[in-house]
C-alpha positions, 0 to 999 in steps of 0.5 A, a space after each residue: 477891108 480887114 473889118 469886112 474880112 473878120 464880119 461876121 453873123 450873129 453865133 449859134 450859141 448866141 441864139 440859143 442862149 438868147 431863145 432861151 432867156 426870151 422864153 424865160 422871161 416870156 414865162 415870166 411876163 405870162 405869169 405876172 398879172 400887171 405886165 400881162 395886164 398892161 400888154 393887153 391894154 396897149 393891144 386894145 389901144 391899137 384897135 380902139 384909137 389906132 389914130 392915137 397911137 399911130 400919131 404918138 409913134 409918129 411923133 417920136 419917130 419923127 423927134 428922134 429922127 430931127 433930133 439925130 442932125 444935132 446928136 448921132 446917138 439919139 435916132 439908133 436908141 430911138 429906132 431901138 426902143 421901136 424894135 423892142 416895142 413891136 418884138 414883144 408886142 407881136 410875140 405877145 399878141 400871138 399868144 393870145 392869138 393861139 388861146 383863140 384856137 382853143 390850143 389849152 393845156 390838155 393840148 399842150 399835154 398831149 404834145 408834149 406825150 407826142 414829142 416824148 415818144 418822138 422817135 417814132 415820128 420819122 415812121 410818118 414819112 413811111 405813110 407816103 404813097 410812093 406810087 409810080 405816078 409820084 415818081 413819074 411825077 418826080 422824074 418829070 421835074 428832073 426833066 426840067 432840070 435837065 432841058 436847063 442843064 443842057 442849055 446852061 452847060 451849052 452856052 453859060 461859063 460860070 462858076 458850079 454854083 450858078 450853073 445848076 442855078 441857072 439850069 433850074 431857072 432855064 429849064 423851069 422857064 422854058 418848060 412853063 412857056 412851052 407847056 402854057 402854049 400847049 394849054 392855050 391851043 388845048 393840046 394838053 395831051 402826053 402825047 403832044 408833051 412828049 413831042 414837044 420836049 423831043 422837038 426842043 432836046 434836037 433844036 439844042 442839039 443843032 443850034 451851035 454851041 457858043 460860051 457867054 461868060 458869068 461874072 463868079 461871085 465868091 461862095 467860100 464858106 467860112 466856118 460859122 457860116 458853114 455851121 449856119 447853113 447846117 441848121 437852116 440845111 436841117 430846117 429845109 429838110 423838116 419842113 420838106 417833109 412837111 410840103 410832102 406829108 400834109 395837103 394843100 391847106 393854103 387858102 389861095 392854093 385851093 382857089 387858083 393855084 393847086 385847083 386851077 392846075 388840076 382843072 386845066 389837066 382834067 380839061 387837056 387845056 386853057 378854059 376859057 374862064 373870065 367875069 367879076 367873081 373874086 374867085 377862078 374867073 378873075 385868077 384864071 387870067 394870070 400869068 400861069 407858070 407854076 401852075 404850067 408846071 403842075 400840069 406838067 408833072 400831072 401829064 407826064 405822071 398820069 395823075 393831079 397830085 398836088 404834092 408835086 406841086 409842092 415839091 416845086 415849090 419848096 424847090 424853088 423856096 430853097 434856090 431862092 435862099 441860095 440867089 439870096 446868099 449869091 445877092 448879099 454875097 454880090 453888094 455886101 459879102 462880109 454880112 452874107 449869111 445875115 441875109 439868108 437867116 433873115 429870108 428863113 426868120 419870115 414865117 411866110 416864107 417857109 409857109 409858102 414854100 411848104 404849100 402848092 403856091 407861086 410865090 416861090 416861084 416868083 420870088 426865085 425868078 425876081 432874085 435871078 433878075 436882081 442878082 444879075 442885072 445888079 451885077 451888071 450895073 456892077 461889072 458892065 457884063 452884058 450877058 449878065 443883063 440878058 440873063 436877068 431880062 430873061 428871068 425878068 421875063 419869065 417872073 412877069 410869066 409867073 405873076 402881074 407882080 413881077 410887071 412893077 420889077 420893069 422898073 429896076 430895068 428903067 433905073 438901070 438904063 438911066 444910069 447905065 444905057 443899054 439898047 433899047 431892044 433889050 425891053 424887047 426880050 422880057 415883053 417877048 417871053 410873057 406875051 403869050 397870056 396876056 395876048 390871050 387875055 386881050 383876045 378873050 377879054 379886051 384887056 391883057 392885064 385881066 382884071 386890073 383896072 377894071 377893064 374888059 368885057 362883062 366887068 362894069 356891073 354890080 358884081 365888079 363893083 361888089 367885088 372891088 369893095 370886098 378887096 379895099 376891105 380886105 385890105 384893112 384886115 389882110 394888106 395895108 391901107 396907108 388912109 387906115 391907122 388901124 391898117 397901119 398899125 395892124 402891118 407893123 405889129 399883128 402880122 400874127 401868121 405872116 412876115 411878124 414884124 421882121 420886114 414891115 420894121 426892115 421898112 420903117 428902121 431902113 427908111 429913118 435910117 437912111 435920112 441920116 445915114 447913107 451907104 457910100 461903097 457903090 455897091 450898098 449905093 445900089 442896094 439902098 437904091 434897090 431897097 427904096 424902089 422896092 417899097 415904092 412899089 409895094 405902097 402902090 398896091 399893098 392889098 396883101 404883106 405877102 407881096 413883100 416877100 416878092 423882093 425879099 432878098 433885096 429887104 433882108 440883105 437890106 437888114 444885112 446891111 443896117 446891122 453893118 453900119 451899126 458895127 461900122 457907127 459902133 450902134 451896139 444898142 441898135 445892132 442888139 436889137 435888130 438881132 434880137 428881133 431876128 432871132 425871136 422871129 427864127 425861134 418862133 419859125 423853129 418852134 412852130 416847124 416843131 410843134 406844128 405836125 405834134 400839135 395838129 395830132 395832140 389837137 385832132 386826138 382831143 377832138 376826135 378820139 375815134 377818127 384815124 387822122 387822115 387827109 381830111 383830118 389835117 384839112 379839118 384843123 385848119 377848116 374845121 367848120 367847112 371841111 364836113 361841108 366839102 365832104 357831105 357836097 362830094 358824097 351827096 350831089 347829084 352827077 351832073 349838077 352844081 353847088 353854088 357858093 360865093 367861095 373861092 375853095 374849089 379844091 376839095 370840092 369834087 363837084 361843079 361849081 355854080 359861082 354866086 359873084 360870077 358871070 353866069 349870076 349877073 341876071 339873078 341880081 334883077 329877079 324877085 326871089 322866085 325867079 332867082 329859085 327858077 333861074 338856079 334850077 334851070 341851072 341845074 344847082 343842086 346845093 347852096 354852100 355858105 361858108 362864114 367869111 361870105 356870111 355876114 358873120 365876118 367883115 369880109 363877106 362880099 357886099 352882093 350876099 346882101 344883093 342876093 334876092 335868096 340870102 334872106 331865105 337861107 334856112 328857110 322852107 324855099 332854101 331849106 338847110 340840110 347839113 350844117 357844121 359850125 359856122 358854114 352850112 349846106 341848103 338844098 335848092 328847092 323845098 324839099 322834106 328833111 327829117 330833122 328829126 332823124 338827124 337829131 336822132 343819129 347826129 345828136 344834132 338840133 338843126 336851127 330850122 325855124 317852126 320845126 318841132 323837135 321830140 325828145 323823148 328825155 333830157 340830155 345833150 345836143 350839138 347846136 350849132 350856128 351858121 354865119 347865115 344866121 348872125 345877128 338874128 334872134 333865136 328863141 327855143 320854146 319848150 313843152 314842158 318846165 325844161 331847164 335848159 342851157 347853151 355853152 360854147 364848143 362842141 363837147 364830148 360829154 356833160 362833164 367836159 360842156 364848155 362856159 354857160 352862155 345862156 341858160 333859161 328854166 320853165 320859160 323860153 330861151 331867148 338869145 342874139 345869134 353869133 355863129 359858131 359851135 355850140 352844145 345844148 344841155 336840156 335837163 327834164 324828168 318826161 318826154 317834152 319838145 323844141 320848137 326854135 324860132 329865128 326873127 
């Protein structure tokens, strides 16, 4: 106990000292060719012979850990080289990812301007519209927060701490189950929300009170742990002002989670939406607590502002931080403060706690579960399991990941019988969407398994193939060593290798070493269920983060039992990996704001950066797409696309994968023209990973009997930005070359016969649609001619040559993209572009 006592998590000056070391030598290994070489070699191995690789990393693991039966010493630098390799392996392949976003040094010139005059930057927050529906908005999360007061004050007696845990947990709880009922009989109204709060504020008045006693757990802080919480408080803060500044910009956020909030506040409740598409037919059917909270503040507020949303969010990103502590503070108190650093070093999750996403949500509510059901286990309080059955409860309202948490509650009635009526209560508080799932569509789990009406088609098929390659690119597939490799090392903008190595280390440690206290017992216990349960669906490594207090309270414990074992070489490096990954997360919430500013400056010199400039950074191919679709669609019509990306789309939107599509993958192309005018589409939308520009364009794009014609005179194109592109419905005549004249831009059309009537430089880009086909431009007259990447802002600043022809024809295979054509000639001449 007195080791435990004087435990402590790795110093402040510690880190900095060693961020500051790591950036040196990081400059060093950037500026010495042989190692930079040789970095890129081994990167290339990876996706090259991934099977190699993965059998040579096998093999030493699996020698290493056979090894550690005869000699202790042996797996600890084993397992410590492993760390090393994939820490600098990972920073190194996100270098190289970031040259790929065209961050130079004129980038890096302009933020380091930016963060000179950073005294200034605090102003920013001053461009907040704080408006009276935003604090209505506020005022409506309060009132949440409220109703779980009154009943934790009312009925809980617990320590401060767990209190106002606990009043967030009910009052986000109860305020999610009441408002989804609302929803579902489409009484989504101010008016029936107001007297729904009232009903339930007089049920608490009349039921009696009744105290239930929560075991407290110990929060004294100690002086380093106090200073710890000081940096992550300043981090929180940051990153705050971040979730309220920016708009929403994470991908599933502007397909169901913002979007879907939105469109069940505009429509005063549930639509009913179900079929194949990948996008909101499939999303529409889950549990939907966050985004009932949402609408919510939306009917209270008077208004869809997604950075209410936002604030839930990061709400429930930084309670989660705390039930991590309570955790960690529960099974292993002397290594506490480890756990909660190692939540903050994953990038993820303050990405998700930043963005209008109910992973937080999710993760809090799973934490609560784990948190009190393990003490439980630990101390036989049953009132500590009937909390977590709720939380459960309301977890499994928030996601379908929560289900797989049941198994917890399973192992915990095998080793500590509890009546069997307590599965009762969890069932009870998530039933409501999944009997409306059942009524609506045959399955209460829609779309898992495959099951329900109108899924067993083409479409569901194509879409099932899109997700197992997704997987490849996006998840784990434990049949891919490509996969494999890819989630332990090139987790570029994701969890880093911090929680898949929290895997692998824990795994081969625990062959060798095991817990003895009973507390760590569990923890392990925990910490195995957990990966069982992700290897069953690893679609995405974002559901790692489901479990995270469990994983990173887990790496609490392997540096423990490295002090304990007196593993200095292995405990090093663990840290060193945690503070590398809490660096590149402090850099990033430093330069991410300045960086997006330095880069929309560079890009767009003349354009005041607004909303949609922020938007454009992250999408900057589709985002002028949106906006000529908002200013240019007809009232009452739709744009038909295979996206998910509704949010910023203010228009109707005709899915391409989705139920209503199914009889357009019978017809000739005529017939499919017909059927969508009768449907009233007015555009056709194509972004580039539904193009065969990217491995994840759905398989029915090829099925579509109208992909083939895009750009052509049956589906004209009619805006085009980079790799997405907008076509028109129907014939329809287009002056190209009035938009040559006004927008500078040659349009890829096919047998279009532009006129110039001097040499100069045109923007020439190329849609995802277009990928692989060959483009041959034809000149009237001896025009000397060539093709460079990007877009530039004059002759001077024109990108690398990539094709160039004289006095005959341009010919080239097409890769999408931006790209500038500079013709040079003495007299007037045309352009003829021809696409086989």
């Amino acid at each position: 106990m007195t080791f435990l006592n004087r435990a402590q998590p790795i110093s402040l000056h510690s880190v900095i000292v060693f961020v500051a070391v790591a950036l040196a030598a990081g400059i060093l290994v950037w500026l010495n060719a042989p190692v930079n070489a040789g970095l890129s070699w081994l990167r290339m191995q990876v996706y090259e012979t991934p099977l190699e690789v993965l059998v040579v990393l096998a093999i030493l693991l699996g020698t290493g850990t056979a090894l550690s039966f005869k000699s202790l010493k042996i797996l600890p630098m084993v397992l410590s080289g492993f760390v090393i390799f994939c820490v600098v392996f990972n920073a190194f392949a996100s270098y190289q990812e970031i040259l790929k976003f065209g961050i130079n040094q004129d980038v890096f010139t302009g933020l380091i301007n930016i963060l000179v005059h950073s005294a200034a930057f605090p102003l920013l927050i001053l461009q907040v519209d704080i408006t009276l529906s935003a604090l209505l908005g506020l005022g409506a999360i309060g009132i949440m927060v409220i109703k779980g007061f009154i009943i934790t004050r009312k009925w809980i007696e617990t320590s401060p701490v767990q209190q106002a845990i606990l009043s967030f947990a009910f009052g986000f709880g109860v305020t999610a189950f009441l408002t989804f009922l609302l929803a579902a009989l489409q009484l989504l109204t101010l008016r029936n929300v107001l007297l729904t709060d009232a009903a339930f504020f007089c049920a608490v008045v009349l039921i009696p009170p009744h105290k239930f006693r929560v075991p407290d757990i110990d929060i004294s802080l100690s002086t380093r742990e106090k200073k710890w919480w000081r940096l992550i408080g300043i981090i929180l803060v940051v990153g705050m002002v971040y979730a309220v500044l920016f708009p929403p910009l994470e991908w599933d956020s502007l397909a169901y989670q913002a979007y879907y909030s939105k469109l069940v506040y505009e429509e005063k409740g549930l639509p009913v939406i179900f079929g194949p598409s990948i996008g909101i037919e499939m999303s529409a059917a889950y549990p939907p607590a966050y985004q009932m909270l949402g609408c919510y503040t939306y009917v209270l507020s008077g208004d869809s502002n997604a950075q209410l949303m936002s604030v839930l969010s990061y709400m429930a990103g930084v309670l989660s931080l705390v039930v991590t502590f309570l955790f960690a503070g529960l099974v292993l108190p002397s290594h506490r403060m480890y756990a909660v650093i190692v939540a903050v070093a994953v990038p993820f999750f303050l990405g998700f706690s930043a963005s209008p996403h109910y992973m937080t949500l999710l993760i809090f509510f799973n934490g609560l579960f784990l948190l009190h059901i393990t003490s439980y286990i630990l101390t036989g309080n049953t009132t500590s399991l009937y909390i977590s059955v709720i939380c459960l409860g309301v977890a499994c309202l928030t996601s379908y990941l929560a289900l797989a948490s049941f198994l917890f509650l399973v192992i915990t009635y095998a080793r500590q019988k509890f009546p069997l009526r307590t599965f009762l209560l969890p069932a009870v508080i998530s039933s409501p969407p999944l009997l409306r799932n059942l009524f609506y569509t045959g399955n209460p789990l829609f779309p898992l398994f495959g099951l329900g009406y109108q899924l067993q088609n083409p479409l569901w098929d194509s879409n099932t193939t899109h997700f197992q390659t997704q997987t490849l690119y996006a998840g784990l597939n434990v049949l891919s060593p490509f996969s494999i490799l890819d989630f332990l090392f090139n987790r570029i903008s994701s969890v880093r290798p911090l929680l898949p190595l929290t895997m692998v280390v824990g795994l081969l440690f625990l062959v060798v070493f095991r817990p003895r206290a009973r507390e760590r017992k569990w923890l392990a216990v925990w910490f195995l269920t957990c990966i069982v349960i992700f290897l069953v669906r690893p679609t995405f490594d974002r559901y790692l983060l489901v479990y995270i207090p469990v994983y990173s309270t887990f790496f609490a414990w392997l540096i423990y039992k490295c002090e304990i074992l007196s593993f200095k070489t292995l405990k090093h490096s663990l840290q060193a990996g945690l503070a590398v990954s809490l660096s590149i997360v402090i850099l990033g919430i430093v330069i991410t704001g300045p960086l997006m500013v330095a880069s929309h400056m560079k890009q767009f010199p003349d354009q005041p950066l607004d909303d949609w400039a922020y938007v454009r950074q992250f999408y900057p191919h589709d985002t002028p797409c949106w906006r000529f679709l908002n200013e240019n669609t007809p009232p009452g019509t739709y744009v038909a696309t295979y996206d998910i990306r509704y949010y910023y789309i203010d228009q109707k939107i005709f899915s391409l994968d989705g139920l209503e599509s199914l009889p357009l993958y019978e017809m000739d192309y005529q017939e499919a023209l017909t059927f969508l005018r009768e449907h009233e589409v007015a555009y056709w939308f194509s972004s580039r990973w539904t193009s065969p520009a990217d491995e994840t364009c759905p398989p029915a794009y090829y099925d579509n009997p109208l992909t083939p014609y895009l750009g052509s005179d049956i589906l004209p194109l009619v805006f085009i930005s980079g790799q997405s592109a907008v076509y028109n419905i129907g014939s329809k005549p287009i002056d190209y070359q009035e938009l040559l004249s006004t927008e500078h831009v040659l349009y890829p059309v096919s047998g279009y016969e532009f006129k110039f009537s001097q040499g100069g430089m045109v923007y020439f880009d190329i849609p995802g649609d277009y990928q692989g086909k060959t483009i041959v431009l034809s000149f009237s007259e001896n025009v000397k001619a060539s093709l460079h990447g990007g877009h530039a802002a004059s002759p001077v600043l024109l990108g690398e040559t990539l094709y160039w022809a004289e006095g005959e024809p341009m010919r080239f295979t097409a890769y999408s993209g931006k790209y500038t054509l500079y013709l040079e000639s003495e007299g007037p001449f045309t352009v003829v572009v021809s696409i086989k």
